[in-house]
N, C-alpha and C positions, 0 to 999 in steps of 0.2 A: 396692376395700374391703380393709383389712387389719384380715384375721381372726383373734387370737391360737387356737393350741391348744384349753385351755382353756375359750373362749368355744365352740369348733367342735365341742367334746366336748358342751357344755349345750346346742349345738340337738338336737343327735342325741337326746341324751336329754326335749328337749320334744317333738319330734316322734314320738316312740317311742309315747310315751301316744295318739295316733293309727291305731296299728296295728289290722290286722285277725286278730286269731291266737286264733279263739274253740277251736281244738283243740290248739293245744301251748301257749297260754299265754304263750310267750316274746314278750314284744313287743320287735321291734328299731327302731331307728331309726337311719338314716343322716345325715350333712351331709357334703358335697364343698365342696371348692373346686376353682372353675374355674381354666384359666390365665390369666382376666381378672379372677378375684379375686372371679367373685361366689361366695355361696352357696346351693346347691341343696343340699333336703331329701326323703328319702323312709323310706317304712316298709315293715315284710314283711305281704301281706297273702295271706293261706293261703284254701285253696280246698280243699273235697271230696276232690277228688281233688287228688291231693299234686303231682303234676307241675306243675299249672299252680300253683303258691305263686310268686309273686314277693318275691323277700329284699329286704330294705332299701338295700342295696346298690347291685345291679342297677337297683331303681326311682330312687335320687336320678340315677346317672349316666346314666341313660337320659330324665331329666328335664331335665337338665345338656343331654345332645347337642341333645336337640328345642328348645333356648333359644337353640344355636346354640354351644356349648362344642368344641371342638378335640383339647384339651388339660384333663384332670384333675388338680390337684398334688395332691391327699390328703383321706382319706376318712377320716370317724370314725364308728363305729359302735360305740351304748350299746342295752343291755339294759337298761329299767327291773323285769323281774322283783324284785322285792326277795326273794322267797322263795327265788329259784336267787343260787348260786356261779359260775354257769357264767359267760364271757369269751363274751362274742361276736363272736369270730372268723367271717371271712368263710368261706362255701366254696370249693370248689375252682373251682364256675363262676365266680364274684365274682372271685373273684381274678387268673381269666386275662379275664373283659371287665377289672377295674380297668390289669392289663397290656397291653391293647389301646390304652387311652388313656394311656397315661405316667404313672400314680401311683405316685411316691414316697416317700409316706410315709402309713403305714397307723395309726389309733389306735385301741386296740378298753377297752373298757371294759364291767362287768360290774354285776351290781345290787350288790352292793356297793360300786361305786362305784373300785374300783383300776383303774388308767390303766397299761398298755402300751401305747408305741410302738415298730413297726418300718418295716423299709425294704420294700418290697414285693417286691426278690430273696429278702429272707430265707423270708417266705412265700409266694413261688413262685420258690425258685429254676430251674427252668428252664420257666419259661413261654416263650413261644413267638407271633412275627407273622410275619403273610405280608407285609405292605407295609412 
């Protein structure tokens, strides 16, 4: 399947409206592509206790492995908040699983609606594997 940008930014943000986040509000949504091209989606769903919160992130590419994915080329994560400015940028844990599986190119987008894309050394430049 070939998935424009674009197109990969609008599942994110369908999926997003799925989210579980009745205490921060922020709903995030993720889409991946695999290195087979498909598309796996996940959302952040927040828990009581804040430890166990699952991000958006973490959830598509862990939805991706268990499908049988390898290899991650790029991960788009949108915020439908329309009331926040904020960018939804990954975290720091997001960021070193998305370096685990070889993602290259990150898109983050915010309820406004503005599109940055980076390279994933930029936002982790030294992440770090052991295999």
């Amino acid at each position: 399947m070939n998935v424009t940008d674009p197109q990969l930014v609008e599942a994110a943000r369908e999926v997003a409206r799925s989210a579980h986040a009745p205490y921060s509000r922020f709903r995030v949504g993720a889409a991946v592509v695999t290195d087979s091209g498909d598309v796996v989606t996940g959302v952040n769903v927040e828990n009581a206790a804040y430890g166990s919160t699952i991000c958006a992130e973490a959830n598509a590419i862990t939805s991706a492995v268990t499908s049988g994915a390898k290899r991650i080329r790029t991960v788009a994560v949108a915020c439908i908040d329309a009331e926040s400015e904020a960018d939804a940028y990954p975290c720091g844990n997001c960021r070193q699983i998305m370096n685990e599986f070889g993602v290259s190119k990150v898109i983050v987008t915010s309820g406004t609606g503005e599109v940055h894309q980076h390279t994933l050394s930029e936002l982790l430049p030294h992440g770090f594997k052991l295999l």
